[in-house]
C-alpha positions as a Python dict, from the first residue, in 0.01 Angstrom:
ca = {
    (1, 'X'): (0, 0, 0),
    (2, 'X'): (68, -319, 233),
    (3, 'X'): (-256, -471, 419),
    (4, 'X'): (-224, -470, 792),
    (5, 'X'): (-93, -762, 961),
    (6, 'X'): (-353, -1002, 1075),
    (7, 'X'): (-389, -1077, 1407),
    (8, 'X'): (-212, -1408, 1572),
    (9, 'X'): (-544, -1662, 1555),
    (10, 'X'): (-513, -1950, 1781),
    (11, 'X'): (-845, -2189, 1651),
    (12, 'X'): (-869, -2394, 2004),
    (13, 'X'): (-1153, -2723, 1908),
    (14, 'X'): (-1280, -2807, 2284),
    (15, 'X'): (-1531, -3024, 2187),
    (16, 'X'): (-1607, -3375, 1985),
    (17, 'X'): (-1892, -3235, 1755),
    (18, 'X'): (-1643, -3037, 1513),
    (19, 'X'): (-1460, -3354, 1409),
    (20, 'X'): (-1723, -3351, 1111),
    (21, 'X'): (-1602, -3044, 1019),
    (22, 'X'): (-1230, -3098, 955),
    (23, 'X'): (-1197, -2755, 767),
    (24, 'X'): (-1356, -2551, 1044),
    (25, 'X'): (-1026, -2379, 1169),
    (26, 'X'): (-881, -2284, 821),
    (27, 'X'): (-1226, -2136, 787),
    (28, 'X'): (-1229, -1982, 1111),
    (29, 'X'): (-871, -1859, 978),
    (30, 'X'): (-969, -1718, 702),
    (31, 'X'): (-1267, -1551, 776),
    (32, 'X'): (-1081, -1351, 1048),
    (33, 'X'): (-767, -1265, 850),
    (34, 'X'): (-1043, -1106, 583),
    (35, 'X'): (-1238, -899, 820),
    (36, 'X'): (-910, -790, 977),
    (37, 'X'): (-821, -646, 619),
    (38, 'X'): (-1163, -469, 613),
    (39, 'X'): (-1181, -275, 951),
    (40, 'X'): (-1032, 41, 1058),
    (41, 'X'): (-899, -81, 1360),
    (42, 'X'): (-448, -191, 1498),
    (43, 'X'): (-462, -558, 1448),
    (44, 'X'): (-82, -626, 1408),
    (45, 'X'): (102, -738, 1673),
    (46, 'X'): (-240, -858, 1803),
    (47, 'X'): (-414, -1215, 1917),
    (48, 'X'): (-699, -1355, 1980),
    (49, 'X'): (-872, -1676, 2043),
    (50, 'X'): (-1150, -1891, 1942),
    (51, 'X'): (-1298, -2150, 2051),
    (52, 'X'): (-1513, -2427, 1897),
    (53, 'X'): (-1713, -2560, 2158),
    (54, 'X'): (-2057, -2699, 2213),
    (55, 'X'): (-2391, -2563, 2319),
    (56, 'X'): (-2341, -2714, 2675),
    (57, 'X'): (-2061, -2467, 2707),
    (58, 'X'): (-2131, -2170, 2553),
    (59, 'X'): (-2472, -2180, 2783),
    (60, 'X'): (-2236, -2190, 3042),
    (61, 'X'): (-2020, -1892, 2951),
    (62, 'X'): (-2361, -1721, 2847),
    (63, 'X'): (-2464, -1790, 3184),
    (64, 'X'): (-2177, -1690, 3371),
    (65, 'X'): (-2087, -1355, 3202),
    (66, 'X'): (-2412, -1245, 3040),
    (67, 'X'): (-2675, -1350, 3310),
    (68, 'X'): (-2877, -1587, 3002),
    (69, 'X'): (-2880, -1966, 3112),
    (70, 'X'): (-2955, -2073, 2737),
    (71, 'X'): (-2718, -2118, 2456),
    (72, 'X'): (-2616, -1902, 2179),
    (73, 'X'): (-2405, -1914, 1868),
    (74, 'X'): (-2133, -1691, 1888),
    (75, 'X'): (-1988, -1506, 2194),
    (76, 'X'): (-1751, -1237, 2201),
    (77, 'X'): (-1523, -1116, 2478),
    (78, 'X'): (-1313, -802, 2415),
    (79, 'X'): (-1002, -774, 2641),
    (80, 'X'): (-885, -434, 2819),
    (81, 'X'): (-653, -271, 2580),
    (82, 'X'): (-333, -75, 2749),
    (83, 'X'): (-335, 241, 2774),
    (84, 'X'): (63, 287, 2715),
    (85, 'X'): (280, 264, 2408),
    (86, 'X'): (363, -75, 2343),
    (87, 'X'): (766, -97, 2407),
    (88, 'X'): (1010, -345, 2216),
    (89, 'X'): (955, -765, 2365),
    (90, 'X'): (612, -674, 2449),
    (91, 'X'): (394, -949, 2427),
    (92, 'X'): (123, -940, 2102),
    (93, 'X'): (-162, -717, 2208),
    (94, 'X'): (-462, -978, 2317),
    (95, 'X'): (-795, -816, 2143),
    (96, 'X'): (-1035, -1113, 2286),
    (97, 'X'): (-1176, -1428, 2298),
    (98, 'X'): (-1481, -1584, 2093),
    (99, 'X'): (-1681, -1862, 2161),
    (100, 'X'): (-1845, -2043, 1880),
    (101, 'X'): (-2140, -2325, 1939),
    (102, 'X'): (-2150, -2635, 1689),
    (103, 'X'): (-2548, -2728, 1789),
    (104, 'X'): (-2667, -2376, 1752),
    (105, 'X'): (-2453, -2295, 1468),
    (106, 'X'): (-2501, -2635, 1295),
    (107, 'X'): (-2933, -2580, 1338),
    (108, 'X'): (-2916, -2222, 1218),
    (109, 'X'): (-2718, -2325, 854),
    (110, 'X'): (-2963, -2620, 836),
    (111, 'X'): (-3295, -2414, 925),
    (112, 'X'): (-3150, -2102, 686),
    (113, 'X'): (-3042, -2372, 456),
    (114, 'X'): (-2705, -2224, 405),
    (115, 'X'): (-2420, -2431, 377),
    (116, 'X'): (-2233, -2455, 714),
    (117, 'X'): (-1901, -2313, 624),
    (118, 'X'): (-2074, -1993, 514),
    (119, 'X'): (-2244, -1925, 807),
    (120, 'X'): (-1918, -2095, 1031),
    (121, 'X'): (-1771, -1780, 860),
    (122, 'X'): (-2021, -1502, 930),
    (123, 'X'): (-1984, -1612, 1291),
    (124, 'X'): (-1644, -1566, 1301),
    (125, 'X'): (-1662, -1260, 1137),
    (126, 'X'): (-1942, -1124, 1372),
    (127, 'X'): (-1708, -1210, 1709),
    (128, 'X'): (-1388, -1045, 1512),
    (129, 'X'): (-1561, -728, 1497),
    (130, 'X'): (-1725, -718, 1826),
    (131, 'X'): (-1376, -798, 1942),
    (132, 'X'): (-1254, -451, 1739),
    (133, 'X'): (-1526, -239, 1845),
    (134, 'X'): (-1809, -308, 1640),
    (135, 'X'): (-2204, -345, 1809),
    (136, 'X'): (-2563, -389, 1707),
    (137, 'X'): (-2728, -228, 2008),
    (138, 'X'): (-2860, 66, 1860),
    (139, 'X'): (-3001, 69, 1504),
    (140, 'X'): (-2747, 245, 1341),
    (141, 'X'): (-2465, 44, 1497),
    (142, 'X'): (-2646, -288, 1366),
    (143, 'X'): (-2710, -159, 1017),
    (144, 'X'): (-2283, -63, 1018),
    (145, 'X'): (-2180, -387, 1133),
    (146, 'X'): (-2427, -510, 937),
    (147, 'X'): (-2334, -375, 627),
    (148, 'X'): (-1938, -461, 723),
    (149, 'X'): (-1987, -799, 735),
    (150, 'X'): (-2174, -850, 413),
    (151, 'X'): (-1882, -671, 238),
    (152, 'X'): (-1619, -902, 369),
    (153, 'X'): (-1855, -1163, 397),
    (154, 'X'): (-1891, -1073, -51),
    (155, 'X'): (-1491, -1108, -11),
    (156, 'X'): (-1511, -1461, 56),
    (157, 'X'): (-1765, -1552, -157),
    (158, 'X'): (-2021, -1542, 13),
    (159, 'X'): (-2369, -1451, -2),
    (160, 'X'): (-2531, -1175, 251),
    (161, 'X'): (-2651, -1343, 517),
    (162, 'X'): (-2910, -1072, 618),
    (163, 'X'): (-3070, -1081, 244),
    (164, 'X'): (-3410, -1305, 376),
    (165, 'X'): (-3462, -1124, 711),
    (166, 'X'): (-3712, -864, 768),
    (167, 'X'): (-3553, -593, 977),
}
């Protein structure tokens, strides 16, 4: 059986602090084309966006559409998905944006004393699956997602991420 098509991942770098990290878009790449093999969810013919930013922005979009003037790591935005059948020259399907901070990000590997590109990877994993449905509101939601990501997190390599926190 062919894997799904992954979705059309445009890696946009809007700020000067990920020039250190000149592999950060092939692993933003990568880490999305994996979960996108993993999930249960119509990602061909899709897009999506992310962008590398700093925490001066993100604490502005976490501001503006969330109501919390302090920066975060990762932010997810799902788009409105049609309601009709997609017809022939339709544009790709746009599943969301995500917002990625390099401060945050950057202090969390260092404090967790994981290598960046690891947790650079659950992050973009996290905002692909909020982007596809996934949530961590409710317990059982967070132990699902949870338990998603380590298993394409394991995919690439990785260890889980959630192995030293208490829950």
């Amino acid at each position: 059986m062919a894997l799904p098509a992954p979705p059309q991942t445009e890696v946009l770098i809007v700020s000067e602090c990920w020039a250190n990290e000149a592999d950060a878009e092939a692993i933003v790449h990568r880490a999305i084309e994996t979960a996108a093999s993993m999930v249960e969810a119509d990602t061909g013919d899709a897009e999506l966006a992310v962008m590398l930013t700093d925490d001066s922005g993100i604490r502005t979009l976490n501001k503006n559409w969330r109501g919390q003037d302090k920066p975060t790591n990762v932010l997810s935005f799902p788009a409105l998905q049609p309601t009709g059948k997609p017809s022939p020259g339709d544009a790709p399907r746009m599943l969301g944006d995500i917002a990625i901070a390099y401060e945050t990000a950057r202090r969390e590997a260092d404090d967790e004393q994981k290598p960046f590109d690891h947790h650079l990877s659950h992050l973009a994993v996290h905002g692909f699956l909020h982007l596809v449905g996934y949530d961590h509101e409710k317990d059982g939601e967070a132990e699902a997602m949870e338990n998603l990501e380590r298993e394409i997190l394991g995919l690439l390599g990785i260890p889980d991420p959630y192995a030293d926190q208490d829950r």
